[in-house]
C-alpha positions as CSV (number, residue, x, y, z in Angstrom):
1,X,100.9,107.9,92.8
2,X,100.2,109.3,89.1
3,X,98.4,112.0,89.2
4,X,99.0,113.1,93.2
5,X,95.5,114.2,93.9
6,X,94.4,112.8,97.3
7,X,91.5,110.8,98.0
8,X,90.1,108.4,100.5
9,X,91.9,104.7,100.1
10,X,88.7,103.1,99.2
11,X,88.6,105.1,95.8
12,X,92.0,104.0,94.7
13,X,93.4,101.1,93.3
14,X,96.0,98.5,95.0
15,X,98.8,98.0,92.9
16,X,101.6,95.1,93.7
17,X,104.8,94.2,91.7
18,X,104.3,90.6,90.5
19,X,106.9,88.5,88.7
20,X,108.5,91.9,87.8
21,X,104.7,93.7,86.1
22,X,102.7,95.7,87.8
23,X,99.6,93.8,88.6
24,X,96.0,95.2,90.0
25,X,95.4,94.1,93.8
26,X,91.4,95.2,93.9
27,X,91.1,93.3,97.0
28,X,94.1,94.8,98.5
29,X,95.0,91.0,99.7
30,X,97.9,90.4,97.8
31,X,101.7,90.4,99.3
32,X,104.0,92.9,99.4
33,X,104.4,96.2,99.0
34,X,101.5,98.3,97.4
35,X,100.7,101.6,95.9
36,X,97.6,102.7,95.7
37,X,96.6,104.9,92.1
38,X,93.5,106.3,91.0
39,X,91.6,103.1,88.8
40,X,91.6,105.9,85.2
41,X,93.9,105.6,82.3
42,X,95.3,108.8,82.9
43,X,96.1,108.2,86.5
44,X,98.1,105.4,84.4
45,X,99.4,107.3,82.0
46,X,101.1,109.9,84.5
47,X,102.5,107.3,86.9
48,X,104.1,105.6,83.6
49,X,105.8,108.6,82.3
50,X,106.8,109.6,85.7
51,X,108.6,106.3,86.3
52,X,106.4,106.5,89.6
53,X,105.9,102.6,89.8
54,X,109.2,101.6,90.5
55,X,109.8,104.4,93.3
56,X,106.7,103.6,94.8
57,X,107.3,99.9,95.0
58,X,111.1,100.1,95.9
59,X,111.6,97.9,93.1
60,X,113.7,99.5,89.7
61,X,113.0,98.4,87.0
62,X,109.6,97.3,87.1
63,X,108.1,98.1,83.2
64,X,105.2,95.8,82.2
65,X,102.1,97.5,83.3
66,X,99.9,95.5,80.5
67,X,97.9,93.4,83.0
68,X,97.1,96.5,84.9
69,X,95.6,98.3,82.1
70,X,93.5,95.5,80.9
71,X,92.3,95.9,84.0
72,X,91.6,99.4,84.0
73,X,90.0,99.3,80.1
74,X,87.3,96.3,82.1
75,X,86.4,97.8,85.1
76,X,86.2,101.4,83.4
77,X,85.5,101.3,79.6
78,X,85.3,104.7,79.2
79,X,88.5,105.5,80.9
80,X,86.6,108.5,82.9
81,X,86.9,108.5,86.9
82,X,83.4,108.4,88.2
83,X,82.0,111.4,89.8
């Protein structure tokens, strides 16, 4: 979704809209409709200035990505894809 490379589904991230944020779904358990985004800040980044999130989850609007990007700064300090 942000930076429009492809790869396999288990090397993205699940992304839901929550309470109108966009929250991290690593389990990919959660309800409703999901996006699926490389787990990197600039992944992050793109989707953000594309306005990609919203599109993606059929829901306008959607702005606060905060909880996802605590997310991505714990599960990937250096903000560098593995690989």
């Amino acid at each position: 979704m942000g930076c429009g490379v492809r790869a396999a589904k288990t090397d993205l991230l699940r992304v839901v809209a929550a309470g109108g944020e966009i929250v991290p779904d690593p389990t990919a358990r959660m309800p409703g409709r999901g996006a699926y985004l490389h787990p990197g800040r600039g992944c992050l980044e793109r989707a953000e200035r594309r306005r990609a999130f919203g599109r993606a989850l059929r829901q306008p609007g959607l702005t606060g990505t905060g909880r996802l990007a605590e997310y991505l700064a714990e599960s990937n300090p250096g903000g560098v894809l593995p690989g």
